[in-house]
N, C-alpha and C positions, 0 to 999 in steps of 0.2 A: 743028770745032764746039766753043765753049766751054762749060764745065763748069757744069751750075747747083748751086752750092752748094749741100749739105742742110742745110736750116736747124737741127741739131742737132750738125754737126760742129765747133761749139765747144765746149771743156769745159764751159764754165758754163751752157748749155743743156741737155748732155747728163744733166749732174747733177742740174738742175731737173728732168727726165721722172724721171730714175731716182728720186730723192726724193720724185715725188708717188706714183712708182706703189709707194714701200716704205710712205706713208703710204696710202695705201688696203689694204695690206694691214697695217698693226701698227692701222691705227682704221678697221674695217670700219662703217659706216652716220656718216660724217664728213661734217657739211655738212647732217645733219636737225635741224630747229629742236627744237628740246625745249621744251614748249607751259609747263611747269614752269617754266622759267626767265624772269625779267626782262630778259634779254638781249634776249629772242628775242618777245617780245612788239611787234607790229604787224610790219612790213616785217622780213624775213630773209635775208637775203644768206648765201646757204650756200659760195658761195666766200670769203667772209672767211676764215671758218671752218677751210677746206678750209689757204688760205695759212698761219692762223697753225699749225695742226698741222704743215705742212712746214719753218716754220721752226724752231717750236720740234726736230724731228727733226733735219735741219738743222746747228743748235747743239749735240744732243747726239751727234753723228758728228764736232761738230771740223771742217766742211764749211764754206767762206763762202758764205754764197749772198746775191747782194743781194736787196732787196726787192724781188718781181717785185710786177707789177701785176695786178689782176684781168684785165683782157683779155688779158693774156701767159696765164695759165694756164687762160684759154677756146681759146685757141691751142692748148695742151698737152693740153687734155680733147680737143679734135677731131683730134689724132695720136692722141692711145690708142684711136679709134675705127677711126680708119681702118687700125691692125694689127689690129682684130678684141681687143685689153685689156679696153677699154670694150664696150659696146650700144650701139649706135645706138637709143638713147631715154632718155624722161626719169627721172633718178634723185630722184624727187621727195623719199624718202625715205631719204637722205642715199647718197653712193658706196661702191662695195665691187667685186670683182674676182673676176668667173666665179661661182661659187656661193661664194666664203668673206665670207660674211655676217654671223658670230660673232669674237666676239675669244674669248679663251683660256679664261676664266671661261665664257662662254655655251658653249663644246663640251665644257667636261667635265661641265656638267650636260645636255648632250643625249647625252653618250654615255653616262651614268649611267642616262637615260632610255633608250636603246637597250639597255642592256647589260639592264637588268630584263625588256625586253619578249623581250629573246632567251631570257632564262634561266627566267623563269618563267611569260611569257602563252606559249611556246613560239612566238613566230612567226618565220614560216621566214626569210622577207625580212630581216626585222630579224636575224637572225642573221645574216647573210650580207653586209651591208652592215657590220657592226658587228666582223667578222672580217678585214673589208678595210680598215676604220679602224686596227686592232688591227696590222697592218700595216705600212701607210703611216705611221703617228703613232709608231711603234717609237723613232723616235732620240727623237722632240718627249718622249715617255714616259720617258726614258732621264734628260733633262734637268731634267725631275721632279722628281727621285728618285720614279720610278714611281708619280706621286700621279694622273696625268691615268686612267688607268682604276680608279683607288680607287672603289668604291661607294658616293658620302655617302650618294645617295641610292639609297635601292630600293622597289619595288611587291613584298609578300611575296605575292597571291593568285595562286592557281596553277592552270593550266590543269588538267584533271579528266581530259584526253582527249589523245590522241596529237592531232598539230597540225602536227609537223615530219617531212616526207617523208623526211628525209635521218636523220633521229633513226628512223623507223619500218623503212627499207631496215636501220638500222646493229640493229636490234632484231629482225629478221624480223616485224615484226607491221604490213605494209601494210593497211591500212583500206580501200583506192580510196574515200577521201572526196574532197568539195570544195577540202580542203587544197588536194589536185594541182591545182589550176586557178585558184590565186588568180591569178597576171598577166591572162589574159585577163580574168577574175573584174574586179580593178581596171579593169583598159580599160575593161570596159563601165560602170563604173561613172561616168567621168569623161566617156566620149564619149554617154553615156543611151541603152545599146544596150538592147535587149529582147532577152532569154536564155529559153532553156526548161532549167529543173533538173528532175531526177530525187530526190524526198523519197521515200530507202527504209527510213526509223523514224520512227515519229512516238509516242512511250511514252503519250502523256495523250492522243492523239485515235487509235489505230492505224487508223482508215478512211481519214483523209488523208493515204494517200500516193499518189506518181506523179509522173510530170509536172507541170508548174507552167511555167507564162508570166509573167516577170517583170520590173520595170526593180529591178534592182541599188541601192540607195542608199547604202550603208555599211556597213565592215566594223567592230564592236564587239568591244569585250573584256567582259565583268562579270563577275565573281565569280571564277566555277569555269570559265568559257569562252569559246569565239568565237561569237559570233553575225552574222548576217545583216540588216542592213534591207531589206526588198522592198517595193516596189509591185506588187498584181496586175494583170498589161493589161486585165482584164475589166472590172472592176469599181473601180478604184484604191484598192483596200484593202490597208493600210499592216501591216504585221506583222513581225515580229524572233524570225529564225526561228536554231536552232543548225544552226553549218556542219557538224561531223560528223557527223550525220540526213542527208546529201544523195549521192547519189554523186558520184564523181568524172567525170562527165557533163555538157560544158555548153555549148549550142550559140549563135550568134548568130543571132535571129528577123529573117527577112527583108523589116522594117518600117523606117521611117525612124527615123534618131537624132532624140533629142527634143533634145539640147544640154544643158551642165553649169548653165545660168537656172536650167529645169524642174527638175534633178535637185536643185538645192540649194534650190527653195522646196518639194518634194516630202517632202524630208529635215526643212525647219525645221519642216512640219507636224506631223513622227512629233515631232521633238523637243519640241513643246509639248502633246503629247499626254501623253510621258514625265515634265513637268514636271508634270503636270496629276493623274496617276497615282500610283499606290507599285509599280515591278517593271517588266517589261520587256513584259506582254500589256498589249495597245492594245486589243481588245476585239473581235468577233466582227463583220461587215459591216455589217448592221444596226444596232447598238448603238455605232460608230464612226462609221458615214457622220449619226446623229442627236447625238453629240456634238461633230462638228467644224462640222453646221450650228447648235450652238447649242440643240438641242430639249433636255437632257439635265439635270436638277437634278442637284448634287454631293450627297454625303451625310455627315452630320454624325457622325465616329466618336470616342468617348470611351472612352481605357481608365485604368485607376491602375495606379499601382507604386508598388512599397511597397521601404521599406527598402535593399536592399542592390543595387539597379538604379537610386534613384534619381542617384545622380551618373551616370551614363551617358546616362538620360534628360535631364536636362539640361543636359550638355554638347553635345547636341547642338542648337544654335543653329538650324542651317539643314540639320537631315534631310528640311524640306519646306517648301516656300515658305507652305501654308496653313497650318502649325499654330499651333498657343497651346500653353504650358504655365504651369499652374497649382498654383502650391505650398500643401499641405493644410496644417492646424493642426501650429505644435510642438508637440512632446515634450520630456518630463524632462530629456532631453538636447539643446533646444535648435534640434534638423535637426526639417526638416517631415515629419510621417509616414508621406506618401505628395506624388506627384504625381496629377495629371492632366494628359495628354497628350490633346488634339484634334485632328482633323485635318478638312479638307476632301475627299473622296475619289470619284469616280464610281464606281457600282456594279461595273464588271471589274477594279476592283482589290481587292476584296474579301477572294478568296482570297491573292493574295501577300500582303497586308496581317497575314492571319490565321497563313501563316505566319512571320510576322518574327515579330509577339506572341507566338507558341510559345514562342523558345526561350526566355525569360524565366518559364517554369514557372510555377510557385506564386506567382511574385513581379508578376503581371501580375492583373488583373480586369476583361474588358470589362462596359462601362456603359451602351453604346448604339450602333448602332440594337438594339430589341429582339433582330430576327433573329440577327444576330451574338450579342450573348449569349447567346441560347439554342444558337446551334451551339457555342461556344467550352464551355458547361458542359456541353452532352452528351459534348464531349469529351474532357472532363475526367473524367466518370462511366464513361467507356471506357476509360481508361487506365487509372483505377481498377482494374476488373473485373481489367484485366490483369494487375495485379501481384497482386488476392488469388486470381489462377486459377495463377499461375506455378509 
């Protein structure tokens, strides 16, 4: 029986697969239009593209390769497929090989992102991923000179609370929080399982705790901690609750998956609620289920700052999408004497609102609504008290 030659057993074929598949990995997303550029403007031909980066590579290996032609290297895309190199689908935006999707610049600033989230939001995953990077990238790091896990960048806020099961075993101080159950935790998140938690602190409401029937929506970092977005099944009220309050208890409710649709219009809801707000309370069921129908007036807060806050207050450009700032009369020296900062706010943001104004002491003065400034100067006249009773 005669042999059917494989169509790659000549060198200069073999050379061509081997050079397209070193150019999907040295230019990962090769072959995406960049809407930026004049090139690429009307019709795109992403195999162009594709060729001339093989050639120029190519050339710079010292390699001849003649000009292949585009349906020679649609020939060569449907070999890399069928050893399983490629997907079997479209790479609309542009080729790349199993998950290396970054070139070398894009992973040291993802592992600089990882490295922060391990060291100082304390998450566990993220450690753990980011220690098997540390790794595998040993020689790439070597070649460096040890610059790929450099820190340019870093998040300095730091978790407030144990977070890391493996940090809490190496400490003796196990919690049995939610920690322990973030994988399922995620799954359910993505497959829109309904979960029943166990909330065993709650410091600002202590009557609500217990069980709780939930769909899972996202796991948050802010400030000082982790927090939770949930949906309640009862009632679909939306809240962002802290994961260390919950035990380490979490079942899957034996209802049907809603699908990852529901979970991400469910989610953008909470998230224009956040935008809509100052803090992370979304508002109590009644006073949420009349703001997301619209029933709800925002309210008009005005405070000043004076002097040596106001460059802070004004640097901040985009602290909220509603405010105004308003710069008061010079002085002798030219700076405005105060600001005024306004804002649009719905009534349950109130209090986080009142506490950010805090820590600016003496250097803050609400102006309106009335309520607010009468609560802000009583307690003012409390603090008072305090230091001439100390």
């Amino acid at each position: 029986m005669p042999r059917i030659p494989h169509p790659y057993q000549d060198r200069k074929s073999l050379e061509r697969l081997l050079l397209l598949i070193a150019t999907f990995i040295h230019h990962p997303g090769v072959g995406c239009a960049d809407p930026l550029s004049p090139k690429t403007q009307g019709h795109h031909q992403a195999l162009e593209e594709v060729r001339d980066r093989l050639q120029a590579l190519a050339q710079s290996l010292n390699i001849e390769l003649p000009n292949c032609a585009i349906s020679t290297l649609r020939k060569d895309l449907e070999t890399l497929r069928q050893y399983g190199i490629l997907d079997r689908r479209m790479y609309r935006w542009g080729y790349y090989l199993g998950t290396g999707a970054m070139d070398l610049e894009q992973l040291q600033v993802a592992i600089q992102s990882l490295d922060a989230n391990a060291e100082h939001q304390g998450d566990p995953k993220i450690r753990q991923i980011f220690e098997t990077l540390q790794k595998r990238l040993r020689g790439l790091n070597l070649e460096q000179q040890q610059s790929l896990f450099y820190p340019v960048r870093t998040y300095l806020n730091r978790v407030i609370v144990y977070s890391d099961p493996v940090e809490m075993m190496q400490k003796g101080v196990y919690r049995h929080t939610l920690f322990h159950q973030l994988a399922p935790l995620e799954e359910a998140i993505v497959q829109g399982q309904a979960v029943e938690l166990l909330c065993k602190s709650n410091p600002y409401v202590p009557n609500q705790i217990g069980h709780i029937h939930v769909f899972p929506l996202q796991l948050i970092y802010a400030d000082i901690a982790w927090y939770l977005l949930i949906e309640h099944c009862q009632n679909q009220h939306l809240e962002i609750v802290r994961i260390d309050r919950f035990h380490d208890s979490l079942k899957v409710l034996d209802r049907p998956e809603r699908g990852i649709d529901t979970q991400i219009k469910q989610m953008n809801i909470a998230h224009d609620l956040l935008q809509v707000g100052w803090g992370l309370f979304l508002g109590d069921p009644q006073e949420q289920k009349a703001e997301r129908d619209g029933l709800l007036d925002l309210i008009q807060i005005k405070a000043r700052f004076y002097s040596e806050v106001i460059p802070f207050i004004t640097e901040g450009e985009k602290r909220h999408p509603r405010q105004t700032i308003l710069k008061g009369p010079k002085g002798s020296d030219g700076l405005p004497q105060y600001v005024d900062y306004e804002v649009l706010l719905p009534q349950r943001s109130l209090n986080e609102y009142s506490r950010w104004l805090n820590r600016f002491m003496d250097q803050a003065l609400v102006l309106a609504p009335p309520e607010l400034v009468q609560k802000h100067a009583d307690a003012a006249q409390r603090l008072s008290e305090r230091y001439r009773q100390r």
